[in-house]
C-alpha positions in Angstrom: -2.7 -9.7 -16.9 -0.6 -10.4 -13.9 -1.8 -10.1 -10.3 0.6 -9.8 -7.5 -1.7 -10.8 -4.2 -0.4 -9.0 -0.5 -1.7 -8.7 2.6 -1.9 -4.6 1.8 0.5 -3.5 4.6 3.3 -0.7 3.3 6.0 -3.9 4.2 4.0 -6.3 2.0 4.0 -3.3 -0.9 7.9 -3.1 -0.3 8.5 -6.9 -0.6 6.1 -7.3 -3.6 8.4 -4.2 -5.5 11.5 -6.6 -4.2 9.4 -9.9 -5.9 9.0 -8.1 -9.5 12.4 -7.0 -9.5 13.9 -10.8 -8.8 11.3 -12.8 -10.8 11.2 -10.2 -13.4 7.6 -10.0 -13.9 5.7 -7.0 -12.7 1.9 -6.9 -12.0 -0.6 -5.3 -13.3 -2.9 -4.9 -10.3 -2.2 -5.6 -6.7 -5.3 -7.1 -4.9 -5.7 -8.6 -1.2 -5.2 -12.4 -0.8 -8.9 -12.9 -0.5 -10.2 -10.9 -3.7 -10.7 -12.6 -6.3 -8.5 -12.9 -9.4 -9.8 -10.5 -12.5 -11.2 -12.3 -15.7 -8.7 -12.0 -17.8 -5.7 -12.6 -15.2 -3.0 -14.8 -16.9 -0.7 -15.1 -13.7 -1.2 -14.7 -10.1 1.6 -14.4 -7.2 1.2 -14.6 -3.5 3.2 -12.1 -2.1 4.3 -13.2 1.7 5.2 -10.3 3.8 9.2 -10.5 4.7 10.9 -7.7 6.7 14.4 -8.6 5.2 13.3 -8.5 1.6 11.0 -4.8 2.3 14.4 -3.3 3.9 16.3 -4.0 0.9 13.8 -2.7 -1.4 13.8 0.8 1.1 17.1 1.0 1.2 17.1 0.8 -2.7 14.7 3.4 -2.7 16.4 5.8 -0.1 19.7 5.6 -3.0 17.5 6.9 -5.8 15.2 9.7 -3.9 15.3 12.0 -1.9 14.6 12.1 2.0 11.5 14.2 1.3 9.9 12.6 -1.2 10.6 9.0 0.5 8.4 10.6 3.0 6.1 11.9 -0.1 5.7 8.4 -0.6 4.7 7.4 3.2 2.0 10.4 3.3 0.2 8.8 -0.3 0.7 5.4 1.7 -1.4 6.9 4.5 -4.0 8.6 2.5 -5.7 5.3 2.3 -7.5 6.2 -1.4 -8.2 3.5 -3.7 -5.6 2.2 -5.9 -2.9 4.3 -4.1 -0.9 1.0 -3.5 -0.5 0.6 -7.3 -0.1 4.2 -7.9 3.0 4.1 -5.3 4.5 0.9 -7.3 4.4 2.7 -10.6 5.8 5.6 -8.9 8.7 3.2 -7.2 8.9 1.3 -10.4 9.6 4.5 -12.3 12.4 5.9 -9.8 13.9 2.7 -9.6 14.3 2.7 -13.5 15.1 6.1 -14.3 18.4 6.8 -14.4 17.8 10.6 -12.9 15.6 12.0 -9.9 11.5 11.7 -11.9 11.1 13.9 -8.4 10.0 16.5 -10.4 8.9 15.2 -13.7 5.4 16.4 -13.1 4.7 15.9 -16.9 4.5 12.1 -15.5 0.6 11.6 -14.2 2.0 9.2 -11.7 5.0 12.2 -10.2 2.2 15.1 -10.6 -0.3 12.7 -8.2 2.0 11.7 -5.7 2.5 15.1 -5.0 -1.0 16.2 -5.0 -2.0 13.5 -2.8 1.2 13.8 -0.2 0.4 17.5 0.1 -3.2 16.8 0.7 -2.1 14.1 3.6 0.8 16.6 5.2 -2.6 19.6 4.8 -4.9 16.9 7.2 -1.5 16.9 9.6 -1.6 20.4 10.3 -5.2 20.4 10.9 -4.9 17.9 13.6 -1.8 20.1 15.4 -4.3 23.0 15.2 -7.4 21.6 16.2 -7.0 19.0 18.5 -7.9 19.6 21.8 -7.4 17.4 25.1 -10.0 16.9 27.9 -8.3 16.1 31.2 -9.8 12.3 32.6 -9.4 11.7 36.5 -6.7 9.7 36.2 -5.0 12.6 34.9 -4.6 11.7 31.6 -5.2 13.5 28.7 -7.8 12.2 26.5 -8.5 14.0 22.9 -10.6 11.7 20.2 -10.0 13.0 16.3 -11.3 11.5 12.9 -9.3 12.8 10.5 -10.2 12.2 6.6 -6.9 10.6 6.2 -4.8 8.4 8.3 -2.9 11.3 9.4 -2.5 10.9 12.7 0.9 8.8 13.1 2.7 11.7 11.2 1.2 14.3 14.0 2.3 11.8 17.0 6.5 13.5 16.9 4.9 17.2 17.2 2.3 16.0 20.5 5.1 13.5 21.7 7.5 17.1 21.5 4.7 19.8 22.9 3.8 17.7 25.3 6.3 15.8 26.1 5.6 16.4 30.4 1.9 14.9 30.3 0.4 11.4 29.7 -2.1 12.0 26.9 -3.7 9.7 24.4 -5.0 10.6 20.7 -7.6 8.6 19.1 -8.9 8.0 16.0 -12.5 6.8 16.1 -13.1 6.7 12.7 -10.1 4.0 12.1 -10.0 2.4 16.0 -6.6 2.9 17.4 -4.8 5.7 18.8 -1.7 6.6 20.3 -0.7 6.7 23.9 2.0 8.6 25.6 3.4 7.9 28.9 5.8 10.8 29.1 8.9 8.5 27.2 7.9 7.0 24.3 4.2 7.2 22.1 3.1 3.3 21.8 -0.4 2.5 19.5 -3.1 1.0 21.2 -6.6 0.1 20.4 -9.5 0.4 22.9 -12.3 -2.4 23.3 -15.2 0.1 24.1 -15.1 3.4 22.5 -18.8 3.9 22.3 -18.9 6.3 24.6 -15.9 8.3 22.2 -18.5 8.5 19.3 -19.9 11.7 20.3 -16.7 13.9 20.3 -16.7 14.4 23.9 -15.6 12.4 27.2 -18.2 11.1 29.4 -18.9 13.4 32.5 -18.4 10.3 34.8 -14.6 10.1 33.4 -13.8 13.7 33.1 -11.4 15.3 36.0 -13.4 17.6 38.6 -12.4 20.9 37.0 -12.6 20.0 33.6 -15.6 21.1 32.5 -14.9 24.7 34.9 -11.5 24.9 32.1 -14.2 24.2 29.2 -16.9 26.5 30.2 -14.1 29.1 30.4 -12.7 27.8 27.1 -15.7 28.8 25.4 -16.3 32.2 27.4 -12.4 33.2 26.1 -13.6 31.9 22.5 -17.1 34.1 22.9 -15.4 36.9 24.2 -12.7 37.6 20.9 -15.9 37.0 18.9 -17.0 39.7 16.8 -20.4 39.2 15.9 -20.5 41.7 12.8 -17.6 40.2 11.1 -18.9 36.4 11.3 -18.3 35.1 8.2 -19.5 31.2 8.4 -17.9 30.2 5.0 -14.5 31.4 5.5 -14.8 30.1 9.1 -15.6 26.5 7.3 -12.6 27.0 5.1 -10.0 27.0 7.6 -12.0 25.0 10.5 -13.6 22.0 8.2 -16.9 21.1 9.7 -15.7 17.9 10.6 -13.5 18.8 13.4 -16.3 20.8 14.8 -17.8 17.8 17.0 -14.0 17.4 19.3 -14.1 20.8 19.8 -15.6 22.4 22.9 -15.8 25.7 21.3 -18.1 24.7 19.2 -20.4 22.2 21.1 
């Protein structure tokens, strides 16, 4: 068995794809530099992280696929699943090799979960366009916390950074730490030392604007109003409004 160590970033992935293909040796598993080496490993290979090397093994990648499923590829990155890093190097492995498009070649376990995943990542997107909802701080930012299942949230940044493009507003993820601020140019990631306070869903009233919680209370008057209380159907209501988003949404508190 042969072990290919990296420091698990989508750059280290890249320039361990670029090591296999120049020392001709391709792992079996990929593990972090501090987990120990399987049983019955044979060889072992430190992987170090080299922007130069990555770029090369992208820009190979960009000639044999298509811009779509490159992204395909960044959505399975960002699903954060167990073993998805070794599932993407068979995949990149594969496509590399082939000597047509394995884009769809869904008879291939490896093309068939790449997809499933990717569309399961791009579904968590759309659910953070439709249900995230910003509270107004003094300072006049705008503040809205999330915690999606997947780290969806950087490929939902270019829709905010476009909606609201006239507004300083900051989305953060408190089940992964960091968010992204926007000061009306450019959407930079940042990570907050205290975000106890951000557990509960909901701003603190001491750092809401004055008239945010009047444009909440009338939030939920607009939302109680459209209700129709003989048609309430809670499970389809689940199905397209997961349960989990419930708690960042004033409508529901």
């Amino acid at each position: 068995m042969i072990v290919f160590r990296y420091d698990k970033t989508f750059e280290g992935l890249l320039t361990a794809l670029f090591d296999a293909y120049s020392r001709r040796e391709f792992p079996d598993r990929l593990l972090t530099t501090d987990e120990p080496l399987p049983l019955f490993a044979d060889r072992a290979h430190t992987v170090v992280t080299d922007a130069a090397r990555s770029a090369r093994a992208w820009t190979g990648l960009e000639k044999k696929l298509t811009q779509p499923v490159c992204a395909m590829l960044m959505h399975v990155w960002l699903s954060e699943l167990p073993a998805s890093d070794e599932l993407l190097f068979r995949y990149m492995c594969k496509a590399i090799n082939a000597p047509a498009s394995i884009a769809t070649d869904f008879a291939d376990p490896d093309v068939l979960a790449v997809k499933q995943i990717a569309a399961k990542v791009s579904k968590e997107r759309e659910r953070l366009i439709q249900f995230v909802r910003f509270q107004k701080t003094a300072c006049e930012l705008y503040f809205a916390p999330v915690s999606p299942i997947y780290n969806a949230l950087p490929l939902a940044v270019p829709h905010f950074a476009d909606r609201f493009a006239g507004q300083q507003w900051l989305i953060y993820d408190v089940k992964r730490q960091y968010g992204y601020y926007y000061d009306m140019q450019t959407a930079i990631e940042v990570t907050l030392d205290n975000n106890e306070h951000l557990l509960g869903g909901s701003l603190d009233q001491t750092l809401m604007a004055a008239d945010e919680t009047l444009f909440q209370s009338l939030w939920k008057d607009y939302t109680r109003s459209l209700t129709i209380r003989e048609r309430l159907n809670p499970k389809l209501q689940r199905q397209h409004m997961p349960r989990r988003f419930w708690r960042f949404l004033p409508e529901k508190n």
